[in-house]
C-alpha positions as CSV (number, residue, x, y, z in Angstrom):
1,X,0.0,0.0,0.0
2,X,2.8,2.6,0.8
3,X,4.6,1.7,-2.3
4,X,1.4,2.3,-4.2
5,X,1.3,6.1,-2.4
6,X,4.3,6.7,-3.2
7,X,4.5,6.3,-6.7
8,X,1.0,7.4,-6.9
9,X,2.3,11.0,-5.0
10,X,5.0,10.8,-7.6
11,X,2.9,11.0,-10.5
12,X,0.6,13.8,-9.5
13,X,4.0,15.7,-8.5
14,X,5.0,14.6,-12.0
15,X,2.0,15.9,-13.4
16,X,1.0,18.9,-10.8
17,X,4.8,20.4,-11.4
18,X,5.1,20.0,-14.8
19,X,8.0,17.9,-14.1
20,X,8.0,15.9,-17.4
21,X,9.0,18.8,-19.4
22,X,12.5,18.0,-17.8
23,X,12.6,14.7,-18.9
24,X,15.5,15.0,-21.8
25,X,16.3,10.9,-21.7
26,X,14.6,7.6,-21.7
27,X,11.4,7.7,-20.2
28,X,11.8,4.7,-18.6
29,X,14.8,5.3,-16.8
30,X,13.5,8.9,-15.8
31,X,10.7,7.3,-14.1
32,X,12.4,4.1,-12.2
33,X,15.0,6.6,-11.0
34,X,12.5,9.1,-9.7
35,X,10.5,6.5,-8.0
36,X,13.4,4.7,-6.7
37,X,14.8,8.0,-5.2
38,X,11.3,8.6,-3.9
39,X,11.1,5.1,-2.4
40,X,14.5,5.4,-0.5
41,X,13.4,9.3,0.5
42,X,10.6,7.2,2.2
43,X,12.5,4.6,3.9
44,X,15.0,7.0,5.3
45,X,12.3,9.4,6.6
46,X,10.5,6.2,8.3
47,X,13.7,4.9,9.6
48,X,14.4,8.8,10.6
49,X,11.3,9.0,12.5
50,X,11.7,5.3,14.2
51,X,15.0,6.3,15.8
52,X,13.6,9.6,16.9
53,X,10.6,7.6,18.6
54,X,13.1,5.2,20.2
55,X,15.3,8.4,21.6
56,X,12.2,9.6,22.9
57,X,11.1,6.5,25.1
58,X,14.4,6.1,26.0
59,X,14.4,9.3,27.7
60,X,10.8,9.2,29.4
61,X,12.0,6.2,30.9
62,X,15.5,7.5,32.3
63,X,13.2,10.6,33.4
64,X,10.9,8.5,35.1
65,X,13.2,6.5,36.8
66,X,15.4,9.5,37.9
67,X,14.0,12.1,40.2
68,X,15.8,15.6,40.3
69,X,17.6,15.4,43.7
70,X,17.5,19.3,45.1
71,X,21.3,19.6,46.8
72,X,21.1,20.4,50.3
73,X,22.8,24.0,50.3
74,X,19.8,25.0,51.3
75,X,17.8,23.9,54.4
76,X,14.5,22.1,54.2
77,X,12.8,25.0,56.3
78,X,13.9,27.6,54.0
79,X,13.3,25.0,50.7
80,X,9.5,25.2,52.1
81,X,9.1,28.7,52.5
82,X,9.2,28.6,48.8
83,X,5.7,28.1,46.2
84,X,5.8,25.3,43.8
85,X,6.3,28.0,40.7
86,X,9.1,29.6,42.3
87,X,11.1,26.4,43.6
88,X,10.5,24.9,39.8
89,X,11.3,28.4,38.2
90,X,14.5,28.0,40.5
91,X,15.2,24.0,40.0
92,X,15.1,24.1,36.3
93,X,17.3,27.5,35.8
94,X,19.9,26.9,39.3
95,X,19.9,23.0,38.7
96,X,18.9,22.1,35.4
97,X,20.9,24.9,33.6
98,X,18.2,25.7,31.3
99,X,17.9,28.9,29.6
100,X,15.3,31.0,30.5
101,X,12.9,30.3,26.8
102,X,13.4,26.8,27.7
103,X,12.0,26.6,31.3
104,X,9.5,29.6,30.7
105,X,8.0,27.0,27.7
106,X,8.2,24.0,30.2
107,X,6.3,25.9,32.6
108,X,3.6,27.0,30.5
109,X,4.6,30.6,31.5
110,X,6.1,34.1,29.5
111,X,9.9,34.6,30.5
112,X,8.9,37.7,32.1
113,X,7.0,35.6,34.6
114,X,10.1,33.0,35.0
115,X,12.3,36.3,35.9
116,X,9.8,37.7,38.5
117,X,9.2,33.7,40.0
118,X,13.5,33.8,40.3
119,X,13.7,37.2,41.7
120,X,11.3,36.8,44.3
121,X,12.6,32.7,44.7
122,X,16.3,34.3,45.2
123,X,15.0,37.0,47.6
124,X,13.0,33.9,49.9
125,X,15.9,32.1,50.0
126,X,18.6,34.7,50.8
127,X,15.9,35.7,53.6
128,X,15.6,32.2,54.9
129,X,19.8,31.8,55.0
130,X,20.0,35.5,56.9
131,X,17.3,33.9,59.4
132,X,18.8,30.4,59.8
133,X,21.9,31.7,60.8
């Protein structure tokens, strides 16, 4: 069936592209080129695309398995003070090293938001240090 599309998509690009007015040889070996070419586009794209989906469950899995430990420089009581935005606003810029676009996308938030989330994540926590002293 796929070989069938794909020489089918070939002829209406033939066709839809006036691509046989290029044709300056044999027919015949115009066309089993094109398809073959077409064919091993197709393979490579698939093969492409398996890899990728491979990589991809790969990675859920080794996410799943590993949870992001948060390094104790900071105490627990001053780790709490902190919301849930601001201590993954902090985790995934501090931590992860992600860029700013990257975690602001992650979170479902602008950057501008991610900034204000650090700023006011950085000011809890160099409260909390000053107070556990």
């Amino acid at each position: 069936m796929e070989a069938e599309d794909t020489v089918q998509g070939f002829f209406v690009d033939l066709w839809e592209r006036q691509l046989y007015t290029n044709i300056n040889s044999s027919l015949k070996a115009y066309l089993t080129t094109a398809i073959r070419n077409r064919c091993l586009k197709k393979v490579e794209s698939e093969t492409r695309t398996q890899k990728k989906l491979v990589d991809y469950k790969y990675t859920l899995t080794e996410i799943e398995e590993e949870e992001t430990p948060v390094p104790e420089i900071y105490p627990e009581k001053v780790l709490a003070d902190l919301s849930i935005q601001r201590m993954q606003a902090f985790t995934l810029v501090h931590y992860e090293h992600k860029k700013y676009k990257d975690a602001a996308l992650e979170m479902g938030i602008s950057i501008n938001s991610l900034k204000t989330h650090l700023k006011l994540a950085i000011k809890t926590l160099k409260e909390g240090l000053k107070s556990a002293k």
